[in-house]
C-alpha positions in Angstrom: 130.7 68.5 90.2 130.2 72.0 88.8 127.7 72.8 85.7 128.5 75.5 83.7 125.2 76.5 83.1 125.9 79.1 79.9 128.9 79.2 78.0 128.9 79.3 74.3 131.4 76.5 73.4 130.1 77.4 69.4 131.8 80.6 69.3 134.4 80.5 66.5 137.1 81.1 69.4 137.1 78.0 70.6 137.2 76.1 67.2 140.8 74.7 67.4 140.8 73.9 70.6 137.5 73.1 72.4 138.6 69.6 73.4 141.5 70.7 75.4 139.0 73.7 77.0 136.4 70.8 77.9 139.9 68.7 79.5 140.5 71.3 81.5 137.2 72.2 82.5 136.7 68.5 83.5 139.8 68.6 85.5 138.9 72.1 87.3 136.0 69.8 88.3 133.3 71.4 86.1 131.6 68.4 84.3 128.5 69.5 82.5 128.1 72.4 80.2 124.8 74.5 78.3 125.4 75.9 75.2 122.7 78.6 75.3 121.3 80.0 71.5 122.0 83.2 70.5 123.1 82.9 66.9 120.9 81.1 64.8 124.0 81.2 62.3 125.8 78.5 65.4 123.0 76.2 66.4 123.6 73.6 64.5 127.4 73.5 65.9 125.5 73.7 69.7 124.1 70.8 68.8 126.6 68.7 67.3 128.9 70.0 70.1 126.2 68.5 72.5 125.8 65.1 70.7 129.3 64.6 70.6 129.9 64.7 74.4 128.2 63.5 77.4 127.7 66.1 79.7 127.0 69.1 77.3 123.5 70.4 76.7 122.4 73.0 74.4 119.2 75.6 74.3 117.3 77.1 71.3 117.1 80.9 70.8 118.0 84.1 69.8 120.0 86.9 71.6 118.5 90.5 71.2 121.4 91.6 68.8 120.0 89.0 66.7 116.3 89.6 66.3 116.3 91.1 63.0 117.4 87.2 62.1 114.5 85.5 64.3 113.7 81.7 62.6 110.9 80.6 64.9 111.1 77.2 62.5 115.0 76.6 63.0 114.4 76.6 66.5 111.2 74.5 66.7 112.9 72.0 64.7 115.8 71.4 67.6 113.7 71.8 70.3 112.6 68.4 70.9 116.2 67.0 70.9 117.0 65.1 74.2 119.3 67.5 74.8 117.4 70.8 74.7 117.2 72.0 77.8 115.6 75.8 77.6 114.5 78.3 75.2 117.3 81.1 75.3 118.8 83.1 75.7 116.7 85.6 74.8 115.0 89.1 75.9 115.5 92.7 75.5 119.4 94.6 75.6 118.9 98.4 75.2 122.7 99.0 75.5 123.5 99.6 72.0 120.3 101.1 70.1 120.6 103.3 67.0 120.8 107.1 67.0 117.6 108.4 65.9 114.5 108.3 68.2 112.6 106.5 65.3 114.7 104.0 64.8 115.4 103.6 68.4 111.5 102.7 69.1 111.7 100.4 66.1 114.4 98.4 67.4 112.7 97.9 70.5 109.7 97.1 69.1 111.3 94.2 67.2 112.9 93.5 70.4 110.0 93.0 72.3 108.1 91.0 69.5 110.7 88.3 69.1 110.9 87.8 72.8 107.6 87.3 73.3 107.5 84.6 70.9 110.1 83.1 72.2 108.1 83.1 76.0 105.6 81.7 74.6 107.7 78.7 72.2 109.2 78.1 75.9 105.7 77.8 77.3 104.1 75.5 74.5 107.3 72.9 74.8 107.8 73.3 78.9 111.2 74.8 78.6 112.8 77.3 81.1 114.2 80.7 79.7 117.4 81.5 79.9 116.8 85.4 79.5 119.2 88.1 78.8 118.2 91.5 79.9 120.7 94.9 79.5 119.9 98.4 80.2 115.4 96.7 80.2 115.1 95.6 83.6 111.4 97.2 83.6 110.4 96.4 80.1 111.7 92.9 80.4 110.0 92.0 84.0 107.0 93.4 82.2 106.9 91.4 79.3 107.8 88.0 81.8 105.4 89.0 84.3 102.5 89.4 81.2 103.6 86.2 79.0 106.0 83.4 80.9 103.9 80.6 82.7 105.2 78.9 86.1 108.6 77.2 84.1 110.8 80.1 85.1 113.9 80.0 83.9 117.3 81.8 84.7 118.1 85.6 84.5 121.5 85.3 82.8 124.2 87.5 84.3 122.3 89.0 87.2 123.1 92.7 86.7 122.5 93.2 90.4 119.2 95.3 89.3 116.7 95.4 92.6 113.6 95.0 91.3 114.9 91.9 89.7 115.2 89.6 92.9 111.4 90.3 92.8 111.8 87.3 89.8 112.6 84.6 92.2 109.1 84.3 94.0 107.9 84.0 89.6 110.4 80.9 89.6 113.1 82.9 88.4 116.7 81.7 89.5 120.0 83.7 88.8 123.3 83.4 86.8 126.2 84.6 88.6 129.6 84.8 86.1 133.1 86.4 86.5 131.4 90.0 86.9 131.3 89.2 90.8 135.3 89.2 90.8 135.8 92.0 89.1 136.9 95.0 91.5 134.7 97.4 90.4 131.8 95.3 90.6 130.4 96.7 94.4 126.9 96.9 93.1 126.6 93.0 92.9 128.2 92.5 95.4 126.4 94.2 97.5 122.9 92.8 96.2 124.3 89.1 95.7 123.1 88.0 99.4 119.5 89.4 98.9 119.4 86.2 96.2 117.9 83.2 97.7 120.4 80.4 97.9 118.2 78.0 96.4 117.9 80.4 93.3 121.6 80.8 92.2 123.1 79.4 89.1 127.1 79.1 88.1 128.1 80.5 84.8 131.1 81.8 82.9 129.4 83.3 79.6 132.5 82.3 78.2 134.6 83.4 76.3 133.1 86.4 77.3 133.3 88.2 80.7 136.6 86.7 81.9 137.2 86.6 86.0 139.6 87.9 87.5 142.5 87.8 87.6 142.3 86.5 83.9 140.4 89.4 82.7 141.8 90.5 79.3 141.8 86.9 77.9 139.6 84.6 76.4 137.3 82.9 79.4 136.8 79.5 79.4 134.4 76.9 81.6 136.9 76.0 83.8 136.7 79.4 85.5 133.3 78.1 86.9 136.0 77.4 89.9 136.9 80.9 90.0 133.3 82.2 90.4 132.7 79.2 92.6 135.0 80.4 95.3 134.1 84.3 95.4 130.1 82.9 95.2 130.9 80.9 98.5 133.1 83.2 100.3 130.0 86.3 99.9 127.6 83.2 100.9 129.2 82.3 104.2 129.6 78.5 103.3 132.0 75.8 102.4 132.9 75.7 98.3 131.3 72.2 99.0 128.3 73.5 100.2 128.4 76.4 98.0 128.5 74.0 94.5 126.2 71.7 95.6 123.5 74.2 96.3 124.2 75.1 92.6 124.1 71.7 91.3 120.9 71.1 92.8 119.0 74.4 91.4 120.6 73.5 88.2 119.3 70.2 88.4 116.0 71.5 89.5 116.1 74.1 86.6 117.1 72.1 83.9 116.8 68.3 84.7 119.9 67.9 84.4 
């Protein structure tokens, strides 16, 4: 059994279809899915999405692109559910700033604000992260070195960044997605055996970040499989072995 541990079944793209997507994830073998919040505009879809089937979960919070939007209420009222299982994803993406130097250091600033809060909403209801970092390795290990307690949580797509494995001895684990498969993508590859085994995480970010050699098209969970297989080949173990290490972190991670 393989848990998809972020994939965004409330994106629009899956709206006429998600029930074959989960059929075929089931039959690929992955069973259990975590929605994880980035649009507040879609929580309310994670969550029915995650009432209305057994092995889905869902997490409270708000990407980076989406700070300017930050409803600390909206997610404090889901939070509680039974199936909430983090705070996330959420954290600092420098990748796309605005042009001028002003409005550059604004942006971050807001950044930086809305993550901390949501650090510390993870803290006061014992929730992992599930934390998104691009192009603010430093500023983000900062900020979760100052603020997060023992929880953890999950560095979503691992962006091979070396100072980042230092996360792991903070109770960090690791989300490895289709970027391992890609061709062009020696730098993880290279790193991916400094991670801990008993730190690693399976995701698909789906639909987004699509492994190969489906790149181009819409990702879905069942791709886990995909990831799986490249994950346990660069480990030197079995895809048995391989997926059960995962499901056990996960488990760990999430109580799931």
């Amino acid at each position: 059994m393989i848990v998809d541990t972020h994939v965004h079944l409330d994106d629009p793209r899956y709206t006429k279809d998600l029930e074959e997507v989960l059929r075929r994830s089931v039959e690929a073998g992955v069973t259990q899915w975590i929605i994880p919040g980035a649009d507040p505009g879609t929580l309310e879809r994670a969550v029915e999405i995650a009432e209305a089937h057994e092995g889905c979960y869902f997490a409270v919070g708000v990407h980076p692109y989406d700070a300017r939007n930050y409803d600390r209420k909206l997610l404090e009222r889901y939070i509680g559910h039974e199936k909430c299982v983090a705070v996330g994803e959420c954290g600092l993406d420098y990748y796309r700033l605005l042009e001028s130097e002003e409005e550059i250091v604004e942006e971050k600033r807001i950044q930086k604000e809305v993550f901390v809060d949501q650090i510390a909403l993870a803290k006061e209801y014992d929730k992992p992260l599930i934390v998104h970092i691009r192009e603010a390795s430093r500023d983000s290990q900062e900020l979760l070195e100052s603020y997060a307690g023992k929880r953890g949580g999950v560095l979503h797509c691992y962006n091979a960044d070396h100072q980042l494995l230092q996360m792991a001895e903070r109770g960090f684990y690791y989300g490895i997605g289709g970027v391992l498969t890609f061709k062009n993508a020696r730098k993880l590859v290279e790193v991916y055996p400094r991670i801990p085994r008993e730190r690693l995480l399976i995701e698909t970010d789906a639909p987004y970040l699509t492994p190969h050699p489906f790149r181009g098209q819409r990702n879905e969970p069942a791709y886990c499989r995909i990831i799986a297989e490249k994950m346990a080949e660069l480990s030197g173990l079995s895809f048995e072995e391989l997926t059960g290490i995962c499901r056990e972190n996960t488990r760990r991670l999430f109580g799931i």
